[in-house]
GUTOR-674497 format. One record per atom (N, C-alpha, C, O): residue in three letters; atom name; x, y, z; residue number from 1; chain. Coordinates in pm, whole numbers, plus 50000, padded with zeros to 5 digits. Each point is the difference from the previous one (the first is absolute). Layout:
<sites>
site residu->ALA atome->CA c1->X c2->Y c3->Z num->NUM chaine->A
...
</sites>
This chain:
<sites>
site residu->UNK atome->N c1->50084 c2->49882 c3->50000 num->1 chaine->A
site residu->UNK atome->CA c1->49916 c2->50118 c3->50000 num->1 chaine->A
site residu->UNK atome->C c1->50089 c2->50124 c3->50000 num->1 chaine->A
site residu->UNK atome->O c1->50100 c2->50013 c3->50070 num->1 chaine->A
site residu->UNK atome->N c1->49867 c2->50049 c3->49871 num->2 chaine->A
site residu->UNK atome->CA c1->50085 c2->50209 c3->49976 num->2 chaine->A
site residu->UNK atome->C c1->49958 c2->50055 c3->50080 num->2 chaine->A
site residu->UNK atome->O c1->49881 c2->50011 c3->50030 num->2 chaine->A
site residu->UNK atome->N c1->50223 c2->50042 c3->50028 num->3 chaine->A
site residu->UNK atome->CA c1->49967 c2->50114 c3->50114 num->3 chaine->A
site residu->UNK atome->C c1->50011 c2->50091 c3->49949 num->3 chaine->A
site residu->UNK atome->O c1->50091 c2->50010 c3->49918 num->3 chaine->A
site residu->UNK atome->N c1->49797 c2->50129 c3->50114 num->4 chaine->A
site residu->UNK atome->CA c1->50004 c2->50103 c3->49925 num->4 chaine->A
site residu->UNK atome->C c1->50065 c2->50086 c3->50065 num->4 chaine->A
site residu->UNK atome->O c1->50004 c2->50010 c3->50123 num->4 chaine->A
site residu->UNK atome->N c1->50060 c2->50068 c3->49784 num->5 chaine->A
site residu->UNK atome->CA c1->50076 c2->50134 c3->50070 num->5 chaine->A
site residu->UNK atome->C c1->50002 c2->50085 c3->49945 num->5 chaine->A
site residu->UNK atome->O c1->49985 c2->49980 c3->49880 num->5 chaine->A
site residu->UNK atome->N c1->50030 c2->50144 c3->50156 num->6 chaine->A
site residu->UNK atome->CA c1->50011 c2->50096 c3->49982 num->6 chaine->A
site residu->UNK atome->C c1->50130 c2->50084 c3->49931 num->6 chaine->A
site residu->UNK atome->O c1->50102 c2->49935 c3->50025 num->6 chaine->A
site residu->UNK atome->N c1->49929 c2->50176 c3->49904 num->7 chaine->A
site residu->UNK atome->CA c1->50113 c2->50042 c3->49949 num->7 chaine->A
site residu->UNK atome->C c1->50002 c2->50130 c3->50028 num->7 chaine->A
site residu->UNK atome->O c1->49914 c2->50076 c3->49956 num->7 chaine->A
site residu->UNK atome->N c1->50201 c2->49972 c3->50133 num->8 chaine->A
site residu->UNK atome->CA c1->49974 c2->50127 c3->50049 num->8 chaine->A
site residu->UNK atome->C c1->50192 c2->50094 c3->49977 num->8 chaine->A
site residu->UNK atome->O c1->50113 c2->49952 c3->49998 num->8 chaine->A
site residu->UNK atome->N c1->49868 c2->50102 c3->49998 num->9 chaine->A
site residu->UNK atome->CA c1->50085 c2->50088 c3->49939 num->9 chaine->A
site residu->UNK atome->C c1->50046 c2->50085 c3->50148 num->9 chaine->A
site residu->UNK atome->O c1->49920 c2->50052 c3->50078 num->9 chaine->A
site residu->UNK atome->N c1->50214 c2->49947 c3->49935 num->10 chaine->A
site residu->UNK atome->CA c1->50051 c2->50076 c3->50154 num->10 chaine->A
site residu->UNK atome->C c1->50135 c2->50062 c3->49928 num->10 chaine->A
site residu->UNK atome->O c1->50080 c2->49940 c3->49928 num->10 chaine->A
site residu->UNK atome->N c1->49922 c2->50226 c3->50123 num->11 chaine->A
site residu->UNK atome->CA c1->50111 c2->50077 c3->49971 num->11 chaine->A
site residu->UNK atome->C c1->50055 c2->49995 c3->50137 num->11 chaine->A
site residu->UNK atome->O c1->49932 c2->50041 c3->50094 num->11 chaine->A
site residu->UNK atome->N c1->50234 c2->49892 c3->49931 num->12 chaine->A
site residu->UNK atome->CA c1->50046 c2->50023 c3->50117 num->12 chaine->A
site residu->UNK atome->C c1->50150 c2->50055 c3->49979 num->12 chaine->A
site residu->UNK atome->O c1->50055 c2->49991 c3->49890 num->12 chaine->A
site residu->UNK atome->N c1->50010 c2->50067 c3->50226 num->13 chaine->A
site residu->UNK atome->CA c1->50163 c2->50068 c3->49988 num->13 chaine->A
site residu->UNK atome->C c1->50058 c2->49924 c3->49908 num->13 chaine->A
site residu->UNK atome->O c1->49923 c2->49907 c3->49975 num->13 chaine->A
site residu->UNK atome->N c1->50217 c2->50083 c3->49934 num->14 chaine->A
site residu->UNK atome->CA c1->50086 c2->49905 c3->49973 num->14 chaine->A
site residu->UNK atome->C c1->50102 c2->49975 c3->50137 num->14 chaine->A
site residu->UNK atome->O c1->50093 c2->49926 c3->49967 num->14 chaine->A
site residu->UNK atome->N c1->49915 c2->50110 c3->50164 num->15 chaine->A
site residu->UNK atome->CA c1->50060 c2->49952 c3->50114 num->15 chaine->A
site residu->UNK atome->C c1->49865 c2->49836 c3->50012 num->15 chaine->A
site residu->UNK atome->O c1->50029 c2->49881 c3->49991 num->15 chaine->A
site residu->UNK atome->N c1->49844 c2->50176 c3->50028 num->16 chaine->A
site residu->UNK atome->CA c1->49916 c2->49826 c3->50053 num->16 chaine->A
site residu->UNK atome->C c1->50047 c2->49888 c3->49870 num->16 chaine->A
site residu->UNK atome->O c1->50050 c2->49887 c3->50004 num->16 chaine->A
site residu->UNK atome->N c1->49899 c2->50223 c3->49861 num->17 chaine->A
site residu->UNK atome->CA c1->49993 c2->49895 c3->49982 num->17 chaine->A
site residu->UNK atome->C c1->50184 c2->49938 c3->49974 num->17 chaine->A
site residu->UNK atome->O c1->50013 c2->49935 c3->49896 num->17 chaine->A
site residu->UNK atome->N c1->50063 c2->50076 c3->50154 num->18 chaine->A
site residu->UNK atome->CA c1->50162 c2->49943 c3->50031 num->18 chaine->A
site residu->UNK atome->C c1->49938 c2->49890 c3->50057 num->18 chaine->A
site residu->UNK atome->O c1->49993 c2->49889 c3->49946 num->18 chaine->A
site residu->UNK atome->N c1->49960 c2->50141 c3->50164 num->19 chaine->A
site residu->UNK atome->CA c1->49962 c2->49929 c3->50160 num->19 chaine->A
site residu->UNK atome->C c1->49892 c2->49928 c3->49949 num->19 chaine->A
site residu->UNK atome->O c1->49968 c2->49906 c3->50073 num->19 chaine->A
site residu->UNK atome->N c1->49995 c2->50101 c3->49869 num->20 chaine->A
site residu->UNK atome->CA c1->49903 c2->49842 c3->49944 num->20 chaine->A
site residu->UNK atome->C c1->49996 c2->49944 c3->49922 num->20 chaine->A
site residu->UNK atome->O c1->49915 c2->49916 c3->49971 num->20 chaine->A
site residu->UNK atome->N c1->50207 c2->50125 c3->49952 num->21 chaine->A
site residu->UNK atome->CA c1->50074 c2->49894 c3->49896 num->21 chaine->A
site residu->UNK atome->C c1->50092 c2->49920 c3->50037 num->21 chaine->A
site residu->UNK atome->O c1->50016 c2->49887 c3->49954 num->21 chaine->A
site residu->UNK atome->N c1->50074 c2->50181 c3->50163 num->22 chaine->A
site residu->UNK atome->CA c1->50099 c2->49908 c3->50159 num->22 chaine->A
site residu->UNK atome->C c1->49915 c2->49902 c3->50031 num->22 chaine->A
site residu->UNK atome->O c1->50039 c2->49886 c3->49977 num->22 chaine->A
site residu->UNK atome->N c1->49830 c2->50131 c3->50081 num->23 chaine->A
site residu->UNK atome->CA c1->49900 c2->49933 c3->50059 num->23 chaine->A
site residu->UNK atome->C c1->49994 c2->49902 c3->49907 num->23 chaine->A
site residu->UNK atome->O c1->50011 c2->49889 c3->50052 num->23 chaine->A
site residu->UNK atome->N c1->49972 c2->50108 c3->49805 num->24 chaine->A
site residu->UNK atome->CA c1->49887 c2->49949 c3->49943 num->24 chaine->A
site residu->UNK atome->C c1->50167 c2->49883 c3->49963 num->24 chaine->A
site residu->UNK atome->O c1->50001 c2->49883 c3->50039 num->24 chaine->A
site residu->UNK atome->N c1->50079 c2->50159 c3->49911 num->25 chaine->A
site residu->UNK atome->CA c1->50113 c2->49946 c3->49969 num->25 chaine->A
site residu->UNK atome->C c1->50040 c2->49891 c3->50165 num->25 chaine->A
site residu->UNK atome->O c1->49994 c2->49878 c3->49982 num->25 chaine->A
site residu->UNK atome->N c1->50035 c2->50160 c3->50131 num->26 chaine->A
site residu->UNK atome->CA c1->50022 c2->49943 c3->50094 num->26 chaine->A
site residu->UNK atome->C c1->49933 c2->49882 c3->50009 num->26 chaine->A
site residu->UNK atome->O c1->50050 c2->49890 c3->50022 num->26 chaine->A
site residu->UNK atome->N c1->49825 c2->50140 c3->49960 num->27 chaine->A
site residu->UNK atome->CA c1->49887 c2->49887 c3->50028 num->27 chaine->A
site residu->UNK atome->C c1->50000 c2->49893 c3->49886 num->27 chaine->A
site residu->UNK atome->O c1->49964 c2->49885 c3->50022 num->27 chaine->A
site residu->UNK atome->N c1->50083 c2->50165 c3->49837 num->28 chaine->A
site residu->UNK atome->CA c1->49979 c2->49894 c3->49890 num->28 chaine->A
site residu->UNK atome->C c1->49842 c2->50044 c3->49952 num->28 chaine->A
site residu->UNK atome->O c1->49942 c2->49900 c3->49957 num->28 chaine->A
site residu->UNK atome->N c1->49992 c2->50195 c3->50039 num->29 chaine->A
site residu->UNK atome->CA c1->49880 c2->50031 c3->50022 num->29 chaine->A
site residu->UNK atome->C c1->49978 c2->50138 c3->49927 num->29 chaine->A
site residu->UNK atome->O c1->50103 c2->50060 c3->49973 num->29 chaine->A
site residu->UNK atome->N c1->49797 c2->49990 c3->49997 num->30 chaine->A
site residu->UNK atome->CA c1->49932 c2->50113 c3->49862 num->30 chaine->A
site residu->UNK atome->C c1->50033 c2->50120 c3->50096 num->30 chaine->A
site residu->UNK atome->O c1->50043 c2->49966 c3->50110 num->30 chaine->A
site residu->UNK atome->N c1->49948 c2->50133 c3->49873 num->31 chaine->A
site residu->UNK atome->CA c1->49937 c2->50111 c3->50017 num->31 chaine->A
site residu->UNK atome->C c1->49850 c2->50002 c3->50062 num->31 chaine->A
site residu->UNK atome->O c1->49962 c2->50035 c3->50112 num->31 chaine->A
site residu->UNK atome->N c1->49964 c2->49913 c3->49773 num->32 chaine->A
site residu->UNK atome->CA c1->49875 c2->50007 c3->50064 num->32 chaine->A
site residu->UNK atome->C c1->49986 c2->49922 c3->50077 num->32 chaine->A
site residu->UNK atome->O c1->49896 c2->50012 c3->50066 num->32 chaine->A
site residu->UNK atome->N c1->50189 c2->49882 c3->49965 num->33 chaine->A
site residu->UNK atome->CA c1->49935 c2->49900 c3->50113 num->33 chaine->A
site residu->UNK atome->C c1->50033 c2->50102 c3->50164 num->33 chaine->A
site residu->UNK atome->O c1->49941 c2->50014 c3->50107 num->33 chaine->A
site residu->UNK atome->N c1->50184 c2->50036 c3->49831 num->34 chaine->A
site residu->UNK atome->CA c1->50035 c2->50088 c3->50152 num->34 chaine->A
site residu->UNK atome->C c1->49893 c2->50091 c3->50061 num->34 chaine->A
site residu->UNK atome->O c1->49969 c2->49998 c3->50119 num->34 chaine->A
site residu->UNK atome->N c1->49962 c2->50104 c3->49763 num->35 chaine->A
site residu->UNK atome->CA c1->49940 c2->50103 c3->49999 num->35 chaine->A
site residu->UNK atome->C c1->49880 c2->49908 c3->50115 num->35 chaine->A
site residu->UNK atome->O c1->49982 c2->50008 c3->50122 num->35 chaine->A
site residu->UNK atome->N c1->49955 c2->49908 c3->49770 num->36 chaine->A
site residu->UNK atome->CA c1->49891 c2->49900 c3->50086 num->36 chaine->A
site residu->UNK atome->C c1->50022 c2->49912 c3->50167 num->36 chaine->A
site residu->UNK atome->O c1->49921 c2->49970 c3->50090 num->36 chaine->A
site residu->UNK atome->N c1->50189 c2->50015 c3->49897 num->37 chaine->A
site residu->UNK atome->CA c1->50063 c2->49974 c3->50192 num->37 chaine->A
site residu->UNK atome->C c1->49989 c2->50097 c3->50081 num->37 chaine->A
site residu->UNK atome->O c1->49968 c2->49979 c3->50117 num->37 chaine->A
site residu->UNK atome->N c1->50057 c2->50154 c3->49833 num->38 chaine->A
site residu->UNK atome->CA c1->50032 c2->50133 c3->50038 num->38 chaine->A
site residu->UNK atome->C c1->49872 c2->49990 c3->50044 num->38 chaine->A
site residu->UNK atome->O c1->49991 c2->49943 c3->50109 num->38 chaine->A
site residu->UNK atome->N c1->49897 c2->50096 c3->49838 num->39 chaine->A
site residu->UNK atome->CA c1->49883 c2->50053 c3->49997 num->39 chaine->A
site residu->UNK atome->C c1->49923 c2->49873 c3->50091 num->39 chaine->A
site residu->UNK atome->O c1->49932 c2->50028 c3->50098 num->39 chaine->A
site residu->UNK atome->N c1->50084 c2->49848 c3->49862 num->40 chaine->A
site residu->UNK atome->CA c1->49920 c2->49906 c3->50116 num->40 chaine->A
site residu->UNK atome->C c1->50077 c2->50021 c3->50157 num->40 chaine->A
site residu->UNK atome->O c1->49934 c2->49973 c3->50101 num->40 chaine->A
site residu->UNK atome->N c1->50196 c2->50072 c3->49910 num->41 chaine->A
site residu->UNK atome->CA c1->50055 c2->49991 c3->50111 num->41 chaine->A
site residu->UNK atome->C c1->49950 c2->50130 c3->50042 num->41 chaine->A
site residu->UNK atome->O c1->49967 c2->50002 c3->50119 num->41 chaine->A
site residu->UNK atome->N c1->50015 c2->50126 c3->49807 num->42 chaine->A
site residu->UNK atome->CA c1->49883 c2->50104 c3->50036 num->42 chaine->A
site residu->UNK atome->C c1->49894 c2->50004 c3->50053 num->42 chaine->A
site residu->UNK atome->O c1->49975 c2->50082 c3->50089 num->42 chaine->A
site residu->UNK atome->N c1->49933 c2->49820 c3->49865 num->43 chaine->A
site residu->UNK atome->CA c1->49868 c2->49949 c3->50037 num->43 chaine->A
site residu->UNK atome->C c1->50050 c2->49926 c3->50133 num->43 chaine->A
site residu->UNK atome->O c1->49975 c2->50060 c3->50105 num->43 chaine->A
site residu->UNK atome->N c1->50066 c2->49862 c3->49902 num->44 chaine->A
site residu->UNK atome->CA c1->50042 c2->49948 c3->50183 num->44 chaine->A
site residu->UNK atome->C c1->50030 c2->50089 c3->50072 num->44 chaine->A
site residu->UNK atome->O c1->49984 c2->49967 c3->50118 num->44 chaine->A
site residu->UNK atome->N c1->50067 c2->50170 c3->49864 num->45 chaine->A
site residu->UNK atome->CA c1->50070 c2->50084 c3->50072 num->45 chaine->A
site residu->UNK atome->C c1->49834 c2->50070 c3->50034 num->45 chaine->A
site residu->UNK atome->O c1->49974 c2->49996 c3->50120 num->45 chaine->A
site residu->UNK atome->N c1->49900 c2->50075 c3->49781 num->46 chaine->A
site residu->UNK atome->CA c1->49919 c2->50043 c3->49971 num->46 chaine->A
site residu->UNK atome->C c1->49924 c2->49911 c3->50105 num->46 chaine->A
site residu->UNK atome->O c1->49942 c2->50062 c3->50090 num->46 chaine->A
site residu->UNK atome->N c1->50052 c2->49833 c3->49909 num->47 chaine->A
site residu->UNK atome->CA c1->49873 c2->49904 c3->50102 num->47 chaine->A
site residu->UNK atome->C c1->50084 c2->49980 c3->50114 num->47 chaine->A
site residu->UNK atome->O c1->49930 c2->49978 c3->50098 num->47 chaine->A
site residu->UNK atome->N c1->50191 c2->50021 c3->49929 num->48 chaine->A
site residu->UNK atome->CA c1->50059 c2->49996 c3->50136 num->48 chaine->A
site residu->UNK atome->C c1->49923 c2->50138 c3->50087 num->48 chaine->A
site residu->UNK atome->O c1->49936 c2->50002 c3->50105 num->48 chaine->A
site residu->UNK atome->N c1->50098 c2->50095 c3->49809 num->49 chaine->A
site residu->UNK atome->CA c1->49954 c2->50141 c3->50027 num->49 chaine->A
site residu->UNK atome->C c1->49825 c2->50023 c3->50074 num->49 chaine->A
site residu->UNK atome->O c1->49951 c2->50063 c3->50094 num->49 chaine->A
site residu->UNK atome->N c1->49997 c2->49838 c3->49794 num->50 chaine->A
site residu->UNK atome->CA c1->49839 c2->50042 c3->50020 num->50 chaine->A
site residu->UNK atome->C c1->49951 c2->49899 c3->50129 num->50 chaine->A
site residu->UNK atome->O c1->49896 c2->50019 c3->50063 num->50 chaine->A
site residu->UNK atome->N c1->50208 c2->49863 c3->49962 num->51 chaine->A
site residu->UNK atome->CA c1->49966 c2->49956 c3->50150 num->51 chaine->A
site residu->UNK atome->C c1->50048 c2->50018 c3->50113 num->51 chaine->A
site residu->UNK atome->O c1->49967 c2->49936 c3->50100 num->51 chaine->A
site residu->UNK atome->N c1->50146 c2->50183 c3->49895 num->52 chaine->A
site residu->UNK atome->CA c1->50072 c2->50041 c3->50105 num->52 chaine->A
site residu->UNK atome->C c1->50101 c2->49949 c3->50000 num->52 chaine->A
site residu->UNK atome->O c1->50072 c2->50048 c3->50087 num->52 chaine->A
site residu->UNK atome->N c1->49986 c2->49855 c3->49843 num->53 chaine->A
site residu->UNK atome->CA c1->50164 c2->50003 c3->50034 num->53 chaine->A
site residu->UNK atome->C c1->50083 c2->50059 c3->49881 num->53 chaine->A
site residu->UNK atome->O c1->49960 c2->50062 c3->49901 num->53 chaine->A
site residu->UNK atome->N c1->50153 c2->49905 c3->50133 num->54 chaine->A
site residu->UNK atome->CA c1->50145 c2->50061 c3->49924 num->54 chaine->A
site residu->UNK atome->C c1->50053 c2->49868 c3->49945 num->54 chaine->A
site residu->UNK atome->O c1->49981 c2->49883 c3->50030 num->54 chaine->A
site residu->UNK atome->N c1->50118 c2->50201 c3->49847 num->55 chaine->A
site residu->UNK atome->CA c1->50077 c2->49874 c3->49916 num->55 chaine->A
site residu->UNK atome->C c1->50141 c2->50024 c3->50075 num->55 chaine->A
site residu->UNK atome->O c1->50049 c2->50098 c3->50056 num->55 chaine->A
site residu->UNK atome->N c1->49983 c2->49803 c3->49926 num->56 chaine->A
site residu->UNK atome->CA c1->50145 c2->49977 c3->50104 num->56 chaine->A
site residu->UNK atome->C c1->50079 c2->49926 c3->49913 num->56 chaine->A
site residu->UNK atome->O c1->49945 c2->49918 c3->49926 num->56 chaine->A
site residu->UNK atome->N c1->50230 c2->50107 c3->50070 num->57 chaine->A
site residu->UNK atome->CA c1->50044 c2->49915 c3->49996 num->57 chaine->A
site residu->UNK atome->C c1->50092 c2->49930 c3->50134 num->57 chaine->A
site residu->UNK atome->O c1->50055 c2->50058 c3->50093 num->57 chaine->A
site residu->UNK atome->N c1->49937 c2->49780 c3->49870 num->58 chaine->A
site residu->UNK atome->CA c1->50051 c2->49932 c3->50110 num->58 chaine->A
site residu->UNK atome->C c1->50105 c2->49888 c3->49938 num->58 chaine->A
site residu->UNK atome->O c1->49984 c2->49916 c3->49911 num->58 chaine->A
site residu->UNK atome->N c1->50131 c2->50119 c3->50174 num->59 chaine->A
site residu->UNK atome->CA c1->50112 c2->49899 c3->49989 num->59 chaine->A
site residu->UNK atome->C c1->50018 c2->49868 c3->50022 num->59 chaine->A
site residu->UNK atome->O c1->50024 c2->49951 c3->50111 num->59 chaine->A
site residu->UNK atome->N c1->49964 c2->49985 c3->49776 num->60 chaine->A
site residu->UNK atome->CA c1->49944 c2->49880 c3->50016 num->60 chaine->A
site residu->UNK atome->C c1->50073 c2->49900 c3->50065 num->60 chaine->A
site residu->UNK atome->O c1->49955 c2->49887 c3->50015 num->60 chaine->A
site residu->UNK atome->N c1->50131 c2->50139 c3->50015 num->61 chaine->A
site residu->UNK atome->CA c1->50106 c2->49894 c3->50136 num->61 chaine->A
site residu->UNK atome->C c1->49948 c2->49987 c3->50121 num->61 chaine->A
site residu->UNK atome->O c1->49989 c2->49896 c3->50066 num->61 chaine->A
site residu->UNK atome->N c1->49978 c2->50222 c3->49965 num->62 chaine->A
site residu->UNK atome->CA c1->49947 c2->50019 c3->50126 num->62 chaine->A
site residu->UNK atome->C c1->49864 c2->50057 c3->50043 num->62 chaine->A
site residu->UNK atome->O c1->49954 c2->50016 c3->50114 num->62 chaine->A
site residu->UNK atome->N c1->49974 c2->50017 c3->49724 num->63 chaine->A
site residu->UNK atome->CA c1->49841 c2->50078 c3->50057 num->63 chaine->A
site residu->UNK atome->C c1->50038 c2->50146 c3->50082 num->63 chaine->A
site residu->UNK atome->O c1->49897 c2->50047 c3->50049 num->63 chaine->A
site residu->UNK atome->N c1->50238 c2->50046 c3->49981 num->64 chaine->A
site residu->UNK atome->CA c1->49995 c2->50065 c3->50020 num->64 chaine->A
site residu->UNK atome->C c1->49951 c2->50112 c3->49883 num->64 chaine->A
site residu->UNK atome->O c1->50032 c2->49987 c3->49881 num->64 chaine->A
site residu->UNK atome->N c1->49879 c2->50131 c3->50173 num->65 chaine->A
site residu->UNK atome->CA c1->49968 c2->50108 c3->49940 num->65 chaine->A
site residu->UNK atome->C c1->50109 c2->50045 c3->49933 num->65 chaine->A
site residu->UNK atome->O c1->50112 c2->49989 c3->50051 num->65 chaine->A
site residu->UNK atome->N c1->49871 c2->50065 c3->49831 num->66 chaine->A
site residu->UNK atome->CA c1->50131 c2->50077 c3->49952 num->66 chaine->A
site residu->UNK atome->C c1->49950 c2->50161 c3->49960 num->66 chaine->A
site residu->UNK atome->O c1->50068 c2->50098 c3->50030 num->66 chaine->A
site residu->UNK atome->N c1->49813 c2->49910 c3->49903 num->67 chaine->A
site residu->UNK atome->CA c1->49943 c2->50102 c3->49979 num->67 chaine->A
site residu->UNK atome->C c1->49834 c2->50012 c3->49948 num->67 chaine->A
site residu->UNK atome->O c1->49934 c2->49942 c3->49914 num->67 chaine->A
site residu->UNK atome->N c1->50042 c2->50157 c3->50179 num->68 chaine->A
site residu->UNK atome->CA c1->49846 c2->50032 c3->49946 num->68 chaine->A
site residu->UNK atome->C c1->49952 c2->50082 c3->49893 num->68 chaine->A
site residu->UNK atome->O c1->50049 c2->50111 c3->50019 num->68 chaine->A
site residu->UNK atome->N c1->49873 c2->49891 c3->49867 num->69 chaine->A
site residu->UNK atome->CA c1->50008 c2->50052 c3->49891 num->69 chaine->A
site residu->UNK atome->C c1->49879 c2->50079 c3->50031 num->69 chaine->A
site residu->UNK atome->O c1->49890 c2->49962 c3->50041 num->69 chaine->A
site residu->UNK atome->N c1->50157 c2->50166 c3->49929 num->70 chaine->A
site residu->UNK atome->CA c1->49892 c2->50126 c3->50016 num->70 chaine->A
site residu->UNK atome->C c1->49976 c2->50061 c3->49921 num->70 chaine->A
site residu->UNK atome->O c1->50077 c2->49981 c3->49905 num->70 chaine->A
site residu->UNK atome->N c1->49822 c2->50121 c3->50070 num->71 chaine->A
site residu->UNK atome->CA c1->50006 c2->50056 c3->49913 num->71 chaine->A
site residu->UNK atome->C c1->49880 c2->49940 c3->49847 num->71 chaine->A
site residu->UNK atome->O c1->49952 c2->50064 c3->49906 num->71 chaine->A
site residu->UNK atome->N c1->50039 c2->49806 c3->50127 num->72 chaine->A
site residu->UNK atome->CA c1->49876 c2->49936 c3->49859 num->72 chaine->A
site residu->UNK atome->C c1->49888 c2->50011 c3->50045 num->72 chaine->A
site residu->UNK atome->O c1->49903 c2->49968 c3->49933 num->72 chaine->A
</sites>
């Protein structure tokens, strides 16, 4: 079955888009797949928000806090 999608057109700096061609290159992975991680890891940040908590990152050796992300 085809999943439908959409085709949308984005003007960004030539500094991002550097940084998401690194990304997209690092990973073995598109551009657009980054853009689309970006934006679902947005939406988690967006519903963390709307139930009261925060996105965090945590060090995964130990589950210690490393930093709280503010500001989304």
């Amino acid at each position: 079955m085809a999943v439908d999608k959409v085709k949308m057109t984005l003007e960004i700096s030539p500094e991002l888009n550097r940084a998401i061609e690194q990304m997209a290159n690092a990973a073995s992975t598109t551009k657009s797949e980054i853009v689309r991680k970006a934006l679902a890891l947005m939406e988690v940040a967006f519903e963390a928000k709307a139930a009261n908590n925060v996105l965090a990152l945590v060090r995964k050796k130990d589950d210690k806090l490393v930093t709280r992300i503010v500001g989304i």
